[in-house]
C-alpha positions in Angstrom: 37.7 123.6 -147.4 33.9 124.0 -148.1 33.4 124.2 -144.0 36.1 127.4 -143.7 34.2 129.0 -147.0 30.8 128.5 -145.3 32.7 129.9 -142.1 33.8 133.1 -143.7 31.0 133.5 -145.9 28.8 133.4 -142.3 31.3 136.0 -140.4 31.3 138.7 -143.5 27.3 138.2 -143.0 27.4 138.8 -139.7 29.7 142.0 -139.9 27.7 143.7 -142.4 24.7 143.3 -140.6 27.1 144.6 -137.5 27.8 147.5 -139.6 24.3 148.3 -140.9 22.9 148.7 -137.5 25.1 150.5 -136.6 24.6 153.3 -139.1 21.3 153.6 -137.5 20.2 155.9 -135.4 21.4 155.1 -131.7 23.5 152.1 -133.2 26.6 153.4 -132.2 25.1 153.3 -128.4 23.3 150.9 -128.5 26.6 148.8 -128.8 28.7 151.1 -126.5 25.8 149.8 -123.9 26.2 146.7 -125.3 30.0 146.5 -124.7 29.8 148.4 -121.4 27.2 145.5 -120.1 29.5 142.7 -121.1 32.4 144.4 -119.9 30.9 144.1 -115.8 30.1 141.2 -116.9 33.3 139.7 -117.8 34.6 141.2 -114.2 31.6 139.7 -112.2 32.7 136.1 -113.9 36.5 136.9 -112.8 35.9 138.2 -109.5 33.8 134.8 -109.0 37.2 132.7 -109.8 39.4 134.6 -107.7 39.6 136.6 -104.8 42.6 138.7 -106.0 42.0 140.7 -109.0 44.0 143.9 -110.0 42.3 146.5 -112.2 44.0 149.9 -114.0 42.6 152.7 -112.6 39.5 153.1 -114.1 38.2 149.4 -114.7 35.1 149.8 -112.8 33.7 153.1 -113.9 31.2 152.3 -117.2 30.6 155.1 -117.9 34.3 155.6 -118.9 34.2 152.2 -120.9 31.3 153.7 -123.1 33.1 157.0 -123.3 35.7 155.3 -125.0 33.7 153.1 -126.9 32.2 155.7 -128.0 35.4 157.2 -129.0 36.8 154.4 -131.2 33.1 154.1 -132.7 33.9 158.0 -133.9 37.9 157.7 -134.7 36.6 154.2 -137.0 33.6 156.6 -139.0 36.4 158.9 -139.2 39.0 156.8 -140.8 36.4 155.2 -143.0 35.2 159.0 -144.3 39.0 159.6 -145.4 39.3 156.4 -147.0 42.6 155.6 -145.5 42.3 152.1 -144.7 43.3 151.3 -140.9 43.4 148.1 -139.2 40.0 149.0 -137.4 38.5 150.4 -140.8 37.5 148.1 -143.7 
C-alpha cells in the first residue's frame, strides 16, 4: 500500500510540474514539438518491425500533429477557464 501511495504521490508531482511549464511562455509548443518528435518516432520504430504499415490520411504530415496538438492544448485552457470539469481538464 505504501508503494502505490509513493506511486501516486510521484505522478501528481510530475503533472503539476507538467502543467507549470506549460503555462510558460512557449510551453504549450514546446510539447506540441515534443509530441510531434515522438510521434515520427513511434512510426520509425513500427516501420522497422514491419514492412506493411497502414496510416489515415494524414499520419505523416507533423505539421498537422502539432496543429492538433496545439488544438487540444487550447480546447483543455479553455475547459479549465469555464470551470466545467472534462475528462481532459482537472
Amino acid at each position: 500500500a505504501e508503494a502505490i501511495r509513493l506511486a501516486a504521490l510521484a505522478q501528481a508531482d510530475a503533472i503539476q510540474q507538467i502543467a507549470t511549464q506549460l503555462s510558460k511562455d512557449g510551453g504549450q509548443e514546446a510539447a506540441a514539438m515534443a509530441l510531434a518528435k515522438e510521434y515520427v518516432k513511434m512510426y520509425g520504430e513500427m516501420g522497422s518491425k514491419s514492412n506493411t504499415m497502414f496510416f489515415q490520411e494524414s499520419a505523416g504530415n507533423a505539421q498537422s500533429l502539432v496543429v492538433q496538438a496545439m488544438a487540444a492544448m487550447k480546447a483543455m485552457k479553455l475547459d479549465e477557464g469555464s470551470g466545467v470539469k472534462t475528462p481532459t481538464s482537472t
